[in-house]
C-alpha positions as CSV (number, residue, x, y, z in Angstrom):
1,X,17.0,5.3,6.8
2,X,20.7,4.3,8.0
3,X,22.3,2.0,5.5
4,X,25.6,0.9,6.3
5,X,27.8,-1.4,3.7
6,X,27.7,-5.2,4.7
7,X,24.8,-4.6,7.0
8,X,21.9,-7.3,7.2
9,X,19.8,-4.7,8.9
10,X,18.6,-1.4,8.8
11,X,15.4,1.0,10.5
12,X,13.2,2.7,8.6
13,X,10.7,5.0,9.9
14,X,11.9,4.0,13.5
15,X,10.9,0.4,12.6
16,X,13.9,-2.4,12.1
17,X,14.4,-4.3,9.3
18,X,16.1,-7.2,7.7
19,X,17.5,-7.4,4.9
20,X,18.2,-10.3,2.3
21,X,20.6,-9.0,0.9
22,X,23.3,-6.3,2.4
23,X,24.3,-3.0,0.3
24,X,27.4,-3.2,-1.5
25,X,29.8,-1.1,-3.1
26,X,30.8,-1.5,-6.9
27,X,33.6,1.2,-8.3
28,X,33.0,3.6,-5.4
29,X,29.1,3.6,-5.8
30,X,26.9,2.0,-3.2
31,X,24.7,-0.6,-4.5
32,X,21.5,-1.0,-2.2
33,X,18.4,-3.2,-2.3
34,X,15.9,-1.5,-5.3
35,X,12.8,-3.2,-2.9
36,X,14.1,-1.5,0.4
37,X,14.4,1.8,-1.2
38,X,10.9,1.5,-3.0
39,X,8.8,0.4,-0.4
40,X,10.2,3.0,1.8
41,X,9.2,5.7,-1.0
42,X,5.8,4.1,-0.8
43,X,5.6,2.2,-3.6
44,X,4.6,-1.6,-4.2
45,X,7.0,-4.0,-5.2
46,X,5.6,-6.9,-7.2
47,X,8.0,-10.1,-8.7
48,X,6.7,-11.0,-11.7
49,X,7.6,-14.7,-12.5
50,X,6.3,-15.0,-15.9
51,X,8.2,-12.1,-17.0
52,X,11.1,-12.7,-15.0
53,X,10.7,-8.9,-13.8
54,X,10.0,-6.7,-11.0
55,X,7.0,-4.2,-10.8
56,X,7.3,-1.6,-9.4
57,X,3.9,0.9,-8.7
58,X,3.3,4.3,-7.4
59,X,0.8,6.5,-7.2
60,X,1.2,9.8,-8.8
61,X,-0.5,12.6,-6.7
């Protein structure tokens, strides 16, 4: 994975993808998106509405 600040895009895996939102930087640190990261760790990203929260699920080996 290639992130680069600003960026609407990135690969991962060889495959491209778009982002919705670009990483940033706050004070120096990079802020990236928490689903992009995730998903490419292998984990399942879920919005839960009712909660107003995001799931995230891995599976411990």
């Amino acid at each position: 994975m290639n992130l680069k600040k600003g960026s609407m895009q990135t690969s991962v895996n060889g495959h491209m993808i778009q982002l919705k939102t670009p990483p940033f930087m706050v004070k120096g640190i990079m802020m990236v998106p928490l689903r992009l990261i995730s998903e490419a760790l292998g984990a399942e990203v879920a919005w839960n509405d009712k909660k107003r929260s995001i799931e995230i699920h891995t599976q411990i080996k």
